[in-house]
N, C-alpha and C positions, 0 to 999 in steps of 0.2 A: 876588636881587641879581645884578647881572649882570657878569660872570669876564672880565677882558680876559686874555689874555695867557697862556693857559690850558695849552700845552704848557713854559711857566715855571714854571707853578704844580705842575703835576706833577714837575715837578723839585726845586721847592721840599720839594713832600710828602714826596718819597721822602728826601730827604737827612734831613726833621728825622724822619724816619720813623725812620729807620735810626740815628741819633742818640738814640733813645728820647724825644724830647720826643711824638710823636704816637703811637700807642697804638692797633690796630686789635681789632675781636672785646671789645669792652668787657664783654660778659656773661660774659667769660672772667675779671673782677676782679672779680665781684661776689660780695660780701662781704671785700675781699682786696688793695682800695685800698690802707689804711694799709700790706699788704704790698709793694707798690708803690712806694709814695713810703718806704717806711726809717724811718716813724715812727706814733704817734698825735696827729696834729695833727688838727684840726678839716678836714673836708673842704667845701670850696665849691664850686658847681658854676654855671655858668651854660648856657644852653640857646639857642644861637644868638648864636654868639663877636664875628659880624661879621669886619671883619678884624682885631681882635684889641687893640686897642688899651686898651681898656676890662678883660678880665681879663689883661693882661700887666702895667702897670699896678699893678693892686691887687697881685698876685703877687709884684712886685718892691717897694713897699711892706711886703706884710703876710710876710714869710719864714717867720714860725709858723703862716701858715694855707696847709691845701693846695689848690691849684684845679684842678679838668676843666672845661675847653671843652667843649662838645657842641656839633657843626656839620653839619647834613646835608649840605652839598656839601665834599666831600671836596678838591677842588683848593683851595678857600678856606682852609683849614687849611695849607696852606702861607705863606699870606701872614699867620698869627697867628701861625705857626712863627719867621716871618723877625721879625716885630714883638717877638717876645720876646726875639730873638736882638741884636737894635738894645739892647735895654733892659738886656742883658743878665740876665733873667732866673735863677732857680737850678733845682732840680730840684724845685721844690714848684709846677709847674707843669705839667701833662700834657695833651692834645687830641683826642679820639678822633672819626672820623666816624662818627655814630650816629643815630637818629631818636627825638625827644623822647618822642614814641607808645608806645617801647619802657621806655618809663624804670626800672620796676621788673625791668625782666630784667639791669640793668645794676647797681643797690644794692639790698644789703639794706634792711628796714624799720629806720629808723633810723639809717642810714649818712652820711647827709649834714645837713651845719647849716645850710646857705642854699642857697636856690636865688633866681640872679637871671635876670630878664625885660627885656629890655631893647629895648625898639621891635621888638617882634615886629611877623611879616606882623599887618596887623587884619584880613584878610581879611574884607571893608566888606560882600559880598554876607551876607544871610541863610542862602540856602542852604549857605552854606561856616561857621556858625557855630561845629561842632564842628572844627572846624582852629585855631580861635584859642587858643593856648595858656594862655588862661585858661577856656577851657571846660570846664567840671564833669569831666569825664572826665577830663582832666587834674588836676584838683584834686586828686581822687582818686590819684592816683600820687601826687604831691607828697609828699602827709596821708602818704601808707605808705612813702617812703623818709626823710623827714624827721625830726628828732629831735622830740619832744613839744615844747621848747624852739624848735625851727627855725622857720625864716623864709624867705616867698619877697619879695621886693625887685623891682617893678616899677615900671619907666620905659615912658612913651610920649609921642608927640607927636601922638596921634589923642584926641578927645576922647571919640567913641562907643566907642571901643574901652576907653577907660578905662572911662567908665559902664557899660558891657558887663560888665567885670571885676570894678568894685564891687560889683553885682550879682550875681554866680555867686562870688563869695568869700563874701558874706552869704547865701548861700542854702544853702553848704553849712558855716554857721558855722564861718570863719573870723574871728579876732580881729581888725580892724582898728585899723590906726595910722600916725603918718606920711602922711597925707593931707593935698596940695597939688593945688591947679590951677596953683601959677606951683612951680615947685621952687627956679627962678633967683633967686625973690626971697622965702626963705621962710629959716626957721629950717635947715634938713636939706639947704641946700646946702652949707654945712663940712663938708670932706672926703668933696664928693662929688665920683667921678671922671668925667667924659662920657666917652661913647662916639664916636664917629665921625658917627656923626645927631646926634647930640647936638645936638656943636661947630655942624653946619649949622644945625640948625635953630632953633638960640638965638642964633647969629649976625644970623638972617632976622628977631627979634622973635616968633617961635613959642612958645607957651607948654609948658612941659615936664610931664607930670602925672607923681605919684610915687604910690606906697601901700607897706606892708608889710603882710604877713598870716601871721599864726601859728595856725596849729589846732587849735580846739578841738575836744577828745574831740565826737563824736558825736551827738545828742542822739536818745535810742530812739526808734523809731515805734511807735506804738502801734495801733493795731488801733482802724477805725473804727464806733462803735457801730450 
């Protein structure tokens, strides 16, 4: 994505920095959230905020669940910072600049009940397959900071990237559910919130894919005769 305004934006950072809404050293609360936020609410987390609209949003809807932003460009966090401040957000709202790659160095197994995906890069080339953050390797962290109950919630408006995901969630048995190729015109649009692609791309007549995926324990390998 690309930052207009970018010595604003670091301004932005630092004030909601300093303000405690943005959160640096994230492996510094792991296991240690709940201590954090002042309770045991359910933690949510999404992985690549955008500018913010989509978890400020839920946040200031759901005040009993608590949400981290994950965003790797650090100046962008300032313009979720300001979005929440528009919304008037509460404290059950925090943003750290972090790398999704890191994910289990930031929660415990078990720490988090959702994770949502939301028009992540698709990174279209082949050779950049494991970047996609529905890439097995990724799945694999998810599975380990996740509650057995937990759920990841993904949105896109790329169609291979969906089938992409379909794919490497059933391969490393995930439950599937929630499966749409229009989301706009389906059952599992109430009280669904868009994001900033969203808005665009469903404005243009683009079709929105959804899933949700819960996972399942493991299934052994067994040793080939």
């Amino acid at each position: 994505m690309r930052i207009r305004g970018r010595d604003k934006l670091i301004r932005q950072y630092q004030m909601h920095k300093e303000a405690g809404r943005i959160v640096e050293m994230a492996s510094n609360h792991k296991g240690k959230w709940r201590e954090l936020f002042g309770n045991d609410n359910p933690i949510y987390i999404e992985i690549g905020t955008g500018r913010g609209s989509f978890i400020s949003t839920l946040a200031k809807q759901n005040p009993e669940i608590n949400y981290v932003g994950i965003e790797l460009e650090h100046e962008l966090l300032g313009k979720v910072g300001k979005k929440a401040e528009e919304l008037e957000v509460g404290k059950n709202l925090v943003l750290t600049p972090a790398d999704a790659a890191r994910l289990v160095e930031f929660f415990e197994p078990g720490e988090v009940h959702r994770i949502y995906l939301n028009f992540s890069d698709p990174w279209p080339k082949s050779r950049h397959a494991k970047r996609r953050l529905t890439y097995r390797d990724f799945l694999q962290s998810y599975r380990t900071v996740l509650r057995p109950e937990g759920a990841v919630h993904f949105k896109t408006d790329n169609r291979d990237l969906y089938e992409f995901s379909l794919n490497e969630f059933a391969e490393d048995d995930w439950k599937l559910s929630a499966i749409t190729l229009d989301l706009h015109n389906s059952p599992w649009m109430e009280g669904n919130v868009m994001t900033e692609y969203e808005e665009k791309f469903s404005s243009q007549g683009m079709p929105i894919y959804r899933l949700e995926a819960r996972p399942y324990p493991k299934r052994p390998e067994y040793p080939s005769k």
